[in-house]
C-alpha positions in Angstrom: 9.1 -90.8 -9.7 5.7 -92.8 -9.8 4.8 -91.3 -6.0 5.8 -88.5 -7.7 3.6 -88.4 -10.6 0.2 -89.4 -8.2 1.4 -86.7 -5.7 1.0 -84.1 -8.9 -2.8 -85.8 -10.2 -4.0 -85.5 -6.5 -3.1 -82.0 -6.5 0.2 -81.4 -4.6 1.5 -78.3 -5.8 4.9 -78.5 -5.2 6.9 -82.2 -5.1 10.4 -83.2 -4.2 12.0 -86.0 -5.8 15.3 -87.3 -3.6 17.2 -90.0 -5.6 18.5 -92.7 -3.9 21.4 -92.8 -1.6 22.3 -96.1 -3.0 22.2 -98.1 -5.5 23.0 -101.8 -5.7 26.0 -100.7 -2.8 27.0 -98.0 -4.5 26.8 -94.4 -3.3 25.2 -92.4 -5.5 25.8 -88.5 -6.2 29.1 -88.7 -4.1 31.5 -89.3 -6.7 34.8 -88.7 -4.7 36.0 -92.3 -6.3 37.1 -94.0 -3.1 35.2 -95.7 -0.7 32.5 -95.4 0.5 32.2 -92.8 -2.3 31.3 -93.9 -5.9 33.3 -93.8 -8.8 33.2 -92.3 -12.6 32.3 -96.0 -13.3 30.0 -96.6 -10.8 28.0 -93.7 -11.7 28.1 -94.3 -15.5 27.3 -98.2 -15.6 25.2 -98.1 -12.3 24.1 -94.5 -10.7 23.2 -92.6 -13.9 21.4 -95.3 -16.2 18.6 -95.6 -12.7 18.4 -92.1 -12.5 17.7 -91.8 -16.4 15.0 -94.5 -16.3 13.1 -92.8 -13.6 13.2 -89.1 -14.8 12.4 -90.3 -18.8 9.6 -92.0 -16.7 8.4 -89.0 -15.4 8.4 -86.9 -17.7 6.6 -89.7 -19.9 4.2 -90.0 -17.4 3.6 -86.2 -17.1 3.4 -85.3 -20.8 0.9 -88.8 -21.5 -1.4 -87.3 -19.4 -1.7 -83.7 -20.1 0.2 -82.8 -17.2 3.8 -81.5 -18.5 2.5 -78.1 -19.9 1.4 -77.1 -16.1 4.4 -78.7 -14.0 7.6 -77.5 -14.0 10.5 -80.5 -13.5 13.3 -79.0 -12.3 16.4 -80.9 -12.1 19.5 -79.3 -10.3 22.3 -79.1 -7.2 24.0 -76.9 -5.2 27.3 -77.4 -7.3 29.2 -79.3 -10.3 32.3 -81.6 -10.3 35.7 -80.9 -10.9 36.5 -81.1 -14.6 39.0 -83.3 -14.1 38.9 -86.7 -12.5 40.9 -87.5 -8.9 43.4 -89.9 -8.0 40.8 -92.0 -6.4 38.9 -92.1 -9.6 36.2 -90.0 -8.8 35.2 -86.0 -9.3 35.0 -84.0 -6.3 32.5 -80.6 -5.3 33.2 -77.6 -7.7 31.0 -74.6 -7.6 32.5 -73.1 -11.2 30.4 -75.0 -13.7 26.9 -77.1 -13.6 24.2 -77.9 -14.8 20.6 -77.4 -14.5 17.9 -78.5 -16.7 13.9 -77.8 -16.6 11.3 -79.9 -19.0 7.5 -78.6 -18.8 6.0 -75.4 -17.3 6.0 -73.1 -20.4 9.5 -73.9 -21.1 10.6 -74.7 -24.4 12.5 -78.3 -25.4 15.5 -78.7 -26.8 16.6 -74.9 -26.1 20.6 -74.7 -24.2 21.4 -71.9 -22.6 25.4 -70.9 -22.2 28.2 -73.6 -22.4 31.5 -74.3 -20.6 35.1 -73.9 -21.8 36.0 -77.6 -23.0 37.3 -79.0 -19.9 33.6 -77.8 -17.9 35.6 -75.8 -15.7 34.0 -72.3 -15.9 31.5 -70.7 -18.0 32.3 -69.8 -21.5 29.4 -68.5 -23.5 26.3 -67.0 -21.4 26.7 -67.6 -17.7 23.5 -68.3 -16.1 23.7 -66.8 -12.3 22.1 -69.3 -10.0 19.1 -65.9 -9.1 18.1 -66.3 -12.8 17.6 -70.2 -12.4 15.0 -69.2 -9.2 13.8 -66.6 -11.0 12.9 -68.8 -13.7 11.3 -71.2 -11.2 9.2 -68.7 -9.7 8.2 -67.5 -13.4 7.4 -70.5 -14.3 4.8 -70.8 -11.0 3.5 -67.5 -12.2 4.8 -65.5 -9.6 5.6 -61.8 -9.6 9.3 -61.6 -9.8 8.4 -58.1 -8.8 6.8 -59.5 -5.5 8.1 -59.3 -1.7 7.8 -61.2 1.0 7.8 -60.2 4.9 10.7 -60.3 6.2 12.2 -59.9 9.9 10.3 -57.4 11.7 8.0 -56.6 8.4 10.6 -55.3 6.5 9.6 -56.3 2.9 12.4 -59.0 1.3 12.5 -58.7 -2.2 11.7 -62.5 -3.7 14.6 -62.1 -6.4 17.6 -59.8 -6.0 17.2 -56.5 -8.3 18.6 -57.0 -11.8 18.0 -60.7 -11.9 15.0 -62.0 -14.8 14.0 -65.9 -15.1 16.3 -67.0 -18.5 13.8 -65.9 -21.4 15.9 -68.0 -23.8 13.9 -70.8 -22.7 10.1 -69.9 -22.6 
């Protein structure tokens, strides 16, 4: 998150952070719970508390220097875990229920948007549709949500589907 933080004060305008494939031998993300995959404990006592250094880091590091209002952290994957945990002690893909969570960039702190049935299975109170999450990326950069790129052939490709908004809850 350092490289991260220089790449922003030289001027790169857009970043990607990868977090580690491992840590101390453990596999991160992967949380299937048997090997070579990582476990609910791995990732609590090992995985999570790294991660959590670095992006409080970075966000630190941002917002001490002026820097948070004007970049947009963005912190999301392609899908959740299973609400409930496997035989092999782990949580395995499930594209019902995740999170996503943005600091800086015009948005608001401390807002939450929707919330899960108890178990995190599926959404409960104001679903969030994974267009308004890009939408609210591209808002965020000052883009047109309105805009269109060229697609195939010239054919103009709309940059968010029709109906879709960035989630005005949080700015």
């Amino acid at each position: 998150c350092l490289l991260a933080r220089r790449l922003i004060e030289a001027g790169v305008r857009f970043v990607t952070v990868n977090t580690f494939l491992t840590v101390f031998d453990e596999v991160t993300w992967d949380i299937h719970g048997s090997k070579p995959f990582t476990s609910i404990e791995g990732m609590k006592n090992i995985v999570a508390p790294m991660y959590d250094q670095g992006y409080a880091a970075l966000i630190t590091d941002l917002s001490e220097r002026g820097m948070l209002d004007d970049t947009l952290v963005a912190n999301l994957a392609e899908f959740g875990r299973t609400p409930k945990v496997n035989p092999a002690g782990g949580r395995d893909h499930w594209p019902g229920c995740f999170t996503v969570y943005f600091a800086g960039g015009g948005v608001q702190g401390g807002r939450v948007v929707g919330a899960s049935d108890p178990i995190g299975a599926v959404p409960d109170d104001r679903p969030v549709e994974p267009p308004e999450v890009l939408a609210t990326i591209f808002h965020s950069l000052g883009l047109k949500l309105s805009d269109h790129l060229p697609g195939p052939g010239g054919r103009p490709f709309p940059l968010i589907d029709t109906g879709f908004r960035e989630i005005h809850e949080l700015f």
